[in-house]
Every structure is written in C-alpha cells, then in structure tokens.
C-alpha positions in Angstrom: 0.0 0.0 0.0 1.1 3.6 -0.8 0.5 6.2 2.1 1.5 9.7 2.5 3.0 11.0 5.4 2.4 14.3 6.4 2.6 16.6 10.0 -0.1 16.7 11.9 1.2 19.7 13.7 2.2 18.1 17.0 5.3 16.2 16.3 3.9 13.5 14.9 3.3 11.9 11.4 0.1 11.1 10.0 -0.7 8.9 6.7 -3.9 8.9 4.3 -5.2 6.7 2.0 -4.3 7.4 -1.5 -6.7 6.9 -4.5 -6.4 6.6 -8.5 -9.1 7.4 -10.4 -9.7 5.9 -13.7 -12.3 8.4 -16.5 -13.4 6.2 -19.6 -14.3 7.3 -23.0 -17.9 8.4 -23.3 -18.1 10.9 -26.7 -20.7 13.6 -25.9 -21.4 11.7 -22.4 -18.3 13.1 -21.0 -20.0 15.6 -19.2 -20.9 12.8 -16.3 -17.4 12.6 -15.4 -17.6 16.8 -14.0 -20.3 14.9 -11.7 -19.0 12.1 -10.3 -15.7 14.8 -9.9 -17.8 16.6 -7.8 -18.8 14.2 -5.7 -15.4 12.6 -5.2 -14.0 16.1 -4.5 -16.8 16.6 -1.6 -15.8 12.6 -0.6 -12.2 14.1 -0.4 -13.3 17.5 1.9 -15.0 15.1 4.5 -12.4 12.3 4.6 -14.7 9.6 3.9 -14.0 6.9 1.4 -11.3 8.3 -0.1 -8.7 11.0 1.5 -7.2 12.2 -1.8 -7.0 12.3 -5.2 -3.6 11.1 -6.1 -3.5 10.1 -9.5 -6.5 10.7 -12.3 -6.3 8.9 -16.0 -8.3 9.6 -18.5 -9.5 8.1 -21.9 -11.2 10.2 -25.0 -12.9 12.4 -23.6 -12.6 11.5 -19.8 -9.4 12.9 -20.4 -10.9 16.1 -21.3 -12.1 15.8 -17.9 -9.3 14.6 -16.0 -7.2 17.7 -18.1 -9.5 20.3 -16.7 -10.0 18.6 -13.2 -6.4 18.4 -12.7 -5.7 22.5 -13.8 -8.5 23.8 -11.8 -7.3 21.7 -9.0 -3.7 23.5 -8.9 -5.1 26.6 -9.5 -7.1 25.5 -6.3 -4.4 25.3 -4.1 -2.2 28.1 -5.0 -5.1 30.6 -5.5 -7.8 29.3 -3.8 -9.3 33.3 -3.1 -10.4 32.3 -6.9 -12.6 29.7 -5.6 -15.0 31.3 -3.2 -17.8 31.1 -5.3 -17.0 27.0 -5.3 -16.7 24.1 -3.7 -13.5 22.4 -5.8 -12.2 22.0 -9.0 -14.9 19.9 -10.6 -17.6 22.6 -9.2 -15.6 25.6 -11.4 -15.1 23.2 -14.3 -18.9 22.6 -14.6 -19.3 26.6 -14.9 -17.3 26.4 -17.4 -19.0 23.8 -19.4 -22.4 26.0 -18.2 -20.8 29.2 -19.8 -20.2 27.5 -23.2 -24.1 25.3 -24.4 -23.1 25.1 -27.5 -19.7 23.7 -27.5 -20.9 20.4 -28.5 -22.8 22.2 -31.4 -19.5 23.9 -32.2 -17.9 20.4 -32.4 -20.1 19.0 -35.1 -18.8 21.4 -37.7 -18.9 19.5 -40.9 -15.6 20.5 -43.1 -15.3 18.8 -46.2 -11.9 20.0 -47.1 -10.2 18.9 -44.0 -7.3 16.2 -44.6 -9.2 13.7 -42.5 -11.9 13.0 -41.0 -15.0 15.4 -41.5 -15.2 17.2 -38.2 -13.6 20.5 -37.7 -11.9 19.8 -34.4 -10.5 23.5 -34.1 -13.6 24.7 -31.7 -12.2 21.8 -29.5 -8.7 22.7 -29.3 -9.3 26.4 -28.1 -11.6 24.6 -25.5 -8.7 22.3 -24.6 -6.3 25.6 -24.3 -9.1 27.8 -22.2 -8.5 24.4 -19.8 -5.4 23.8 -19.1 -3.6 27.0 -21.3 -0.5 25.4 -22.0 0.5 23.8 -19.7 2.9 20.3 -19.5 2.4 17.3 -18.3 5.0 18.2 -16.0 3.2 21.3 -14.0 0.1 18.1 -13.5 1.8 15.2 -12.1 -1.2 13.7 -11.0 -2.3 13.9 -14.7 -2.5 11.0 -17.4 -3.7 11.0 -20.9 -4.0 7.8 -22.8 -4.0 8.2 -26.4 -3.2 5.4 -29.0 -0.5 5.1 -31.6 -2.2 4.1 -34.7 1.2 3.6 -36.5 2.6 1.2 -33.9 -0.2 -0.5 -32.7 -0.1 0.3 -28.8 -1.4 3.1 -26.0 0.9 5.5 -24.6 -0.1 6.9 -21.5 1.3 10.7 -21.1 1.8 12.0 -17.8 3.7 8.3 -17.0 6.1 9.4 -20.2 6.4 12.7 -22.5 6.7 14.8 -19.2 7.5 17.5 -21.4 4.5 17.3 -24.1 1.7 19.8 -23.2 -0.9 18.7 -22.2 -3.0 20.6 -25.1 -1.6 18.1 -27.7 -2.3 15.0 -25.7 -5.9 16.1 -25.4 -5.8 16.9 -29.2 -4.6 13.1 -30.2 -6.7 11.2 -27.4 -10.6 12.6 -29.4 -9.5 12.1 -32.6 -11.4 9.7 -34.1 -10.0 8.1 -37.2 -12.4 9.0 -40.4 -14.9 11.2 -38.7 -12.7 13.7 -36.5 -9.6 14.9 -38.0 -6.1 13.4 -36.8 -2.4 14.6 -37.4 0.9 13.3 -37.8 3.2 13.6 -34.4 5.5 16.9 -35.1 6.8 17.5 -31.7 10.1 15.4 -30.4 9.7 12.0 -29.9 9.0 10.5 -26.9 10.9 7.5 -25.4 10.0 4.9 -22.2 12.0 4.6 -19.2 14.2 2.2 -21.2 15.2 4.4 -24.1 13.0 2.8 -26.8 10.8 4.9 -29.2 7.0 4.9 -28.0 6.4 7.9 -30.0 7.9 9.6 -33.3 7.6 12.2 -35.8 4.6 11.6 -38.2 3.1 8.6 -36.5 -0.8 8.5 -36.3 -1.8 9.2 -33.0 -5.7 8.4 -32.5 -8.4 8.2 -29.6 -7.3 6.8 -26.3 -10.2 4.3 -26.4 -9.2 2.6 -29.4 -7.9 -1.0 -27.3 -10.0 -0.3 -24.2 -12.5 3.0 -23.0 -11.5 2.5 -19.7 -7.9 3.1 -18.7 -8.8 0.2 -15.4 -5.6 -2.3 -16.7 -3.1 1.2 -15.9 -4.7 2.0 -12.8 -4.9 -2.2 -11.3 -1.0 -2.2 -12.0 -0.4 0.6 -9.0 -0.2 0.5 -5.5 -2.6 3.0 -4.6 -5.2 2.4 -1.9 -8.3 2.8 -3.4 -8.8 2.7 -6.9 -12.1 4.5 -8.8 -13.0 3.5 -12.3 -15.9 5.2 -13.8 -17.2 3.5 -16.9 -19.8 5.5 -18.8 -20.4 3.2 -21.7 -23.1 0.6 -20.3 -25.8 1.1 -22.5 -29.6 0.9 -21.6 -31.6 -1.2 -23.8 -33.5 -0.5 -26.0 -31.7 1.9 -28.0 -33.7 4.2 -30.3 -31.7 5.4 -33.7 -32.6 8.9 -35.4 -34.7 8.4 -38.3 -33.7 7.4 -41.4 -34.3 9.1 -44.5 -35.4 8.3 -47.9 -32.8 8.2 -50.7 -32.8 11.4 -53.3 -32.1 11.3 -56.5 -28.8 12.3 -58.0 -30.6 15.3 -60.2 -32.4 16.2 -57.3 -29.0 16.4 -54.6 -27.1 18.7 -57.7 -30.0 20.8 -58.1 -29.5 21.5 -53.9 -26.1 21.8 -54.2 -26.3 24.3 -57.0 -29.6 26.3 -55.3 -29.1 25.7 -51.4 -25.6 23.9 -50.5 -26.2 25.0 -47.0 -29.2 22.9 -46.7 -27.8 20.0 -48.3 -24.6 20.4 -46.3 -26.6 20.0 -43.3 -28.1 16.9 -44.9 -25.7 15.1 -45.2 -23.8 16.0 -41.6 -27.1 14.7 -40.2 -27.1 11.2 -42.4 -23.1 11.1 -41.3 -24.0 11.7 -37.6 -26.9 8.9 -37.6 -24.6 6.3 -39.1 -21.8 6.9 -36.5 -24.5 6.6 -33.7 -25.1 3.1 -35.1 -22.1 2.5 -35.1 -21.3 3.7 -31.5 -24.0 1.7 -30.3 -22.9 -1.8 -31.6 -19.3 -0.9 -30.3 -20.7 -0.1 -27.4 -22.0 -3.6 -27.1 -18.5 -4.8 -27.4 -16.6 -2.8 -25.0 -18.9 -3.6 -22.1 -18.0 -7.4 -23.2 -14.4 -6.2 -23.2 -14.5 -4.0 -19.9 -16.2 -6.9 -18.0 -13.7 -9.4 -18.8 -11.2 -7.1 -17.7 -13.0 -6.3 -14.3 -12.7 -9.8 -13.6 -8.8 -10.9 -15.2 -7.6 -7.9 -13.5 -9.9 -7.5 -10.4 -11.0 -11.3 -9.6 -14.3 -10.6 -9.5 -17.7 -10.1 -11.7 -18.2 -6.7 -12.7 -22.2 -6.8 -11.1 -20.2 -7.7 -7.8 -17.8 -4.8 -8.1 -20.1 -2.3 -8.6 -22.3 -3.5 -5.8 -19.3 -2.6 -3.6 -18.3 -6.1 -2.8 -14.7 -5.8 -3.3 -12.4 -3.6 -0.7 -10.2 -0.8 -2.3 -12.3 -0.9 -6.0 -14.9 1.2 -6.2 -16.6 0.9 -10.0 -19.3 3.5 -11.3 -20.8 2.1 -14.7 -24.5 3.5 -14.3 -26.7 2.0 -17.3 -26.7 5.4 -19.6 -29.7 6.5 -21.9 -29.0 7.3 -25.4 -27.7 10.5 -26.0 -28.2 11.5 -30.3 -24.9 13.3 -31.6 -27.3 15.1 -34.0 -28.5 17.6 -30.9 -27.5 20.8 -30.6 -25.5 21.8 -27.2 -23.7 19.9 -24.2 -26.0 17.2 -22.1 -25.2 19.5 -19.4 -28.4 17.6 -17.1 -25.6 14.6 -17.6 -23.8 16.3 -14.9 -25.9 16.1 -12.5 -26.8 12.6 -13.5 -23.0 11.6 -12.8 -23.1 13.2 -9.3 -26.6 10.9 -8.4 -24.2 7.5 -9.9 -21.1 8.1 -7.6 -23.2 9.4 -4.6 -25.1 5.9 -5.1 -21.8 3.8 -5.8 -20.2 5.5 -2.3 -23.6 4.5 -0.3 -23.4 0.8 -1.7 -19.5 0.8 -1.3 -19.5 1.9 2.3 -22.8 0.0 3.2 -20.6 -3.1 2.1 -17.7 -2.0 4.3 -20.5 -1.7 7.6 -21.4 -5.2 6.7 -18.3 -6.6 7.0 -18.1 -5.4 10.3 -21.1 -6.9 11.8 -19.8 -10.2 13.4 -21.8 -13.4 12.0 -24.4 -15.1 14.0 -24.3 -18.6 15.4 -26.6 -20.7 13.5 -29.4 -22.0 14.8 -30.3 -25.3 14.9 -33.5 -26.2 13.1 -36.6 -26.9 15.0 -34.6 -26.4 18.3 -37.4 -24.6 20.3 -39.4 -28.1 19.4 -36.6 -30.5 20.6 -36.2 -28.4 23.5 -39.8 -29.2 24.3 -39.4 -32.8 23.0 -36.2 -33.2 26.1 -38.0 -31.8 28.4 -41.2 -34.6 28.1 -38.8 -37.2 27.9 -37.2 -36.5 31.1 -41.1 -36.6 32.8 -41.9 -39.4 31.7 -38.8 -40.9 32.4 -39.5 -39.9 36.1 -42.4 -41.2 36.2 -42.0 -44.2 35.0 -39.0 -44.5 38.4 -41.5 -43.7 40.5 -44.5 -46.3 39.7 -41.7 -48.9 39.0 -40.0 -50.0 42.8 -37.8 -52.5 41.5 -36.0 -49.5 39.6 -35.6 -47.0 42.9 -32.3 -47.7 44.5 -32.0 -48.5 48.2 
C-alpha cells in the first residue's frame, strides 16, 4: 500500500489513504465525469471513502475531464481566493461547461476539405487551451492521458512518459477519431520509455485513447494505490432508439441542392453522417462492455455486477446503465452532470454499506426446529421420572 505521510502539527506523522481514479471514453457523455468529480472532490473535503486524489487517468474524452480537473485543481491550491464562489475544481469546471451550451454544437462542424476525417476539431482545441492553457504534463503530475498510436499499434499513457508534451496536444490526439474527426501526424520530439525505446515519433498517427479499451482500469490495477475508482460511462440501456432514417434522393435532385441551397444540403448530409456513426457507436458499445467486464474480472478477480455493488475492498466501480444521448443535438447534455453526481453518490452509499457489513460479526446458526426438541427433552425427562417412581424395582435402596 502507498501512504503519504504528512505533519499533523504536533510532532507526529500522519498517513492517508491514496486513491487513483480511472475516466473512460464516453463521446458527448463526457460531461458525467464533472459529476461524479464533484462528488469525489466533496468525498475528499470530509475524509470519507477516499482522502485524496492522487492520481487521475483519463480516456477520450474523460481525459478532457481529467485535463481540466487536474488544472483547476492547482489553481485550487495556490489561488484558492479564486474559488470562493466554489466548492473544488470539478464545481468551477462545470461553470465552465455552463458558460459555453453550444460547444458540442460547435464540435459537429462538418468540413469537407479537412485532410481527414469530416469534423472541424478547431472549436475543440481552443476549448482544450481555455482548460489547461498550456500547460505540460510536468506542471500536473497527478495527470495521465491515454492516447493510442495508430502507427505502432499500442497506447501511450502521457503523464507516466512525455513529461515534457503539453498537455493541449495530448488532449488533441486522445478525441481524434480516425475517419470522422480529424487526426495529425506527431510533429513534436519524440517521446521515449523509461528504457530508451521509441514509444512515440515524428509523423506517426496518434488516434483516440479508447481505441484497445475505454476505460484506462488495466493502468490503474497495475499501481499500488489504496483505493482505486473507475468510472465506466459506456453501459448502454436497452432499448436503443436510432434517429430516423431518410429516404434516398435522387442524384438530379442532390445537384439541383447543391447548385440552389448547399447549405441545406450540407446539413443533410452532416445529419445522415452523424446517424450512421450513432449506429455505429451503439454496436461498439455492445462490445466494449464485453471487453470492460472481462477485464473487471482478469484484473480485479471478481464479476463486474459484484464490483459495482461494492463487494470488493479498495475498487470502487461506477458504470450506471446510460440513456441514449443523439450526436445530431445541438448543445452539451449539461443535465448529464448532475446525473454523474446521483451515480457516484449511489456507488459511495453501496461501497460503504458493504464495508459496515463486514463489520457486523456473523451469527451462530441455529439449529432447526430447536425450540421443538427443547420441548421434546423436556417430556422425555417426565416421563422418564415417572416411570421410576410407579416402578420399585428400579428405585435404589
């Protein structure tokens, strides 16, 4: 176990718990994670399930999250006059999501001349830089990004290495989604692991975090931290309802729009690409929960339903079932926040309910019937007597 030691102001030394918390891919579903943030940062101001937040990873756009948690949270500490109007980091980060309904709206941008991809990505970027300006993975050392290297066919996790790439770039190669939001070549140094060997070089294809895995809970099982916290936002709720398909045009009549109203055809055609990626999403989605339990369980030792019920000590899992949120709406599912606050308020309850449990010393069974054989002894034992008495040969001299 890792513990920190720190004075308690009377000579002596006094540890905490330390926690790592795990932030899945979730697309425009993201927004939960500022929620269940918030209620981890109140867990932290009360001391109750977990002491600290020492370590936060996050995938797609949990790292988004995680990015923005983890700047607000230093500005936190050294200027925390700034905060007054909050209660922690997570609180000031959903003001900032408030200020700005219709970044999501922003994001869907259809550009048909972009290199790759067909979403404009630049609306996100100056997002990313409002967040964490440009700061390096170096000035967040609780910070990791995971973000996947198309080229040589494995996750890096910044933060662990690239100490020196800002942050801002991470976050620009962990949403990019390979043919629908554009992705660049590498152009800043390369970066190397502990041993020396080239994780990351100039003009490889570095792609969404959640390209192996949306959750980041293989990283965080492999450290030494008291309590970990992965919150998985991809468990769908059946039955999923698509956006409406429509009817086919004909070629004359889809020139005639793009000669008389290419406006309205653009936004045609953004709409049919949107629906077919929601498909698309949906059956993945399927696939990663498959993926994410079996992971739960190599990694873990026990079933996923088990884990989020609390059952295991130091693993705390959040995977509410979500509703189906259509990429073709306009503006951030801001109400999302307050739904991830509800699912890591009930996943603390159920987590320390389990831990009260445990306490409670078992009882001693109790035989079955007993209060009957008790009566059955008792008979026995009168007629026994009375059977002594009537009988003189048996009474002793």
């Amino acid at each position: 176990m890792l513990y920190i030691s720190g004075d308690a102001g009377n000579g002596h030394t006094i540890s905490k718990r330390t926690s790592a918390i795990s932030l899945s891919g979730a697309g425009r579903k993201g927004s939960a994670h500022i929620g269940v943030m918030k209620r981890l940062d109140e867990e932290v101001r009360k001391k109750g399930v977990i002491e600290s937040i020492d370590l936060i990873v996050g995938v797609s756009s949990g790292a988004m999250v995680a990015a923005g948690w983890s700047a607000l949270e230093i500005d936190y500490l050294e200027h925390p006059e700034r905060f007054q109007s909050y209660s922690g980091p997570a609180y000031k980060l959903e003001h900032i999501l408030r200020e700005d309904p219709n970044f999501y709206k922003l994001i869907r941008a259809i550009n048909f001349f972009s290199y790759s991809g067909f979403v404009d990505k630049a609306p996100l970027k100056n997002f990313f830089r409002r967040l964490v300006d440009e700061r390096t993975f170096r000035d967040a050392p609780k910070l990791r990004v995971v973000v996947h290297n198309l080229t040589m066919g494995k996750d890096v996790v910044f933060g662990e290495v690239g100490k020196g790439t800002k942050i801002v770039d991470a976050l620009d190669a962990t949403v990019a989604v390979a043919g629908l939001i554009e992705e660049e070549g590498w152009k800043y140094p390369p970066i190397h692991d502990a041993y020396g060997n080239i994780l990351v070089k100039e003009g490889d294809t570095l792609i969404d975090g959640g390209t192996l895995r949306k959750s980041a809970l293989r990283y965080i099982t492999a450290t030494d931290y008291d309590m970990l916290i992965d919150v998985y936002l991809g468990r769908q709720e059946y039955p999923i309802s698509i956006g409406k398909r429509e009817p086919p045009e004909s070629i004359p009549h889809l020139l005639l729009q793009l000669l008389t109203h290419p406006l309205v055809l653009k936004s045609k055609v953004g709409k049919k690409i949107m629906r077919d990626v929601e498909i698309f999403s949906s059956a993945a989605a399927t696939r990663d929960w498959f993926d994410y339990s079996e992971d739960v369980l190599a990694n873990i030792g026990m079933p996923v339903e088990d884990v989020i019920r609390g059952k295991m000590p130091g693993v705390m899992v959040i995977a509410p079932y979500m509703e189906h949120t259509s990429m073709a709406e306009s503006g951030v599912p801001v109400k999302l926040v307050d739904f991830g606050y509800k699912a890591a308020d009930a996943a603390i309850r159920d987590y320390s309910l389990q831990r009260k449990l445990e306490l409670v010393p078992a009882k001693e069974p109790v035989p079955k019937n007993n209060h009957k054989s008790g009566i059955i002894s008792i008979l026995r034992g009168m007629k026994d007597a009375h059977r002594s008495h009537s009988n003189p040969s048996t009474q002793r001299l």
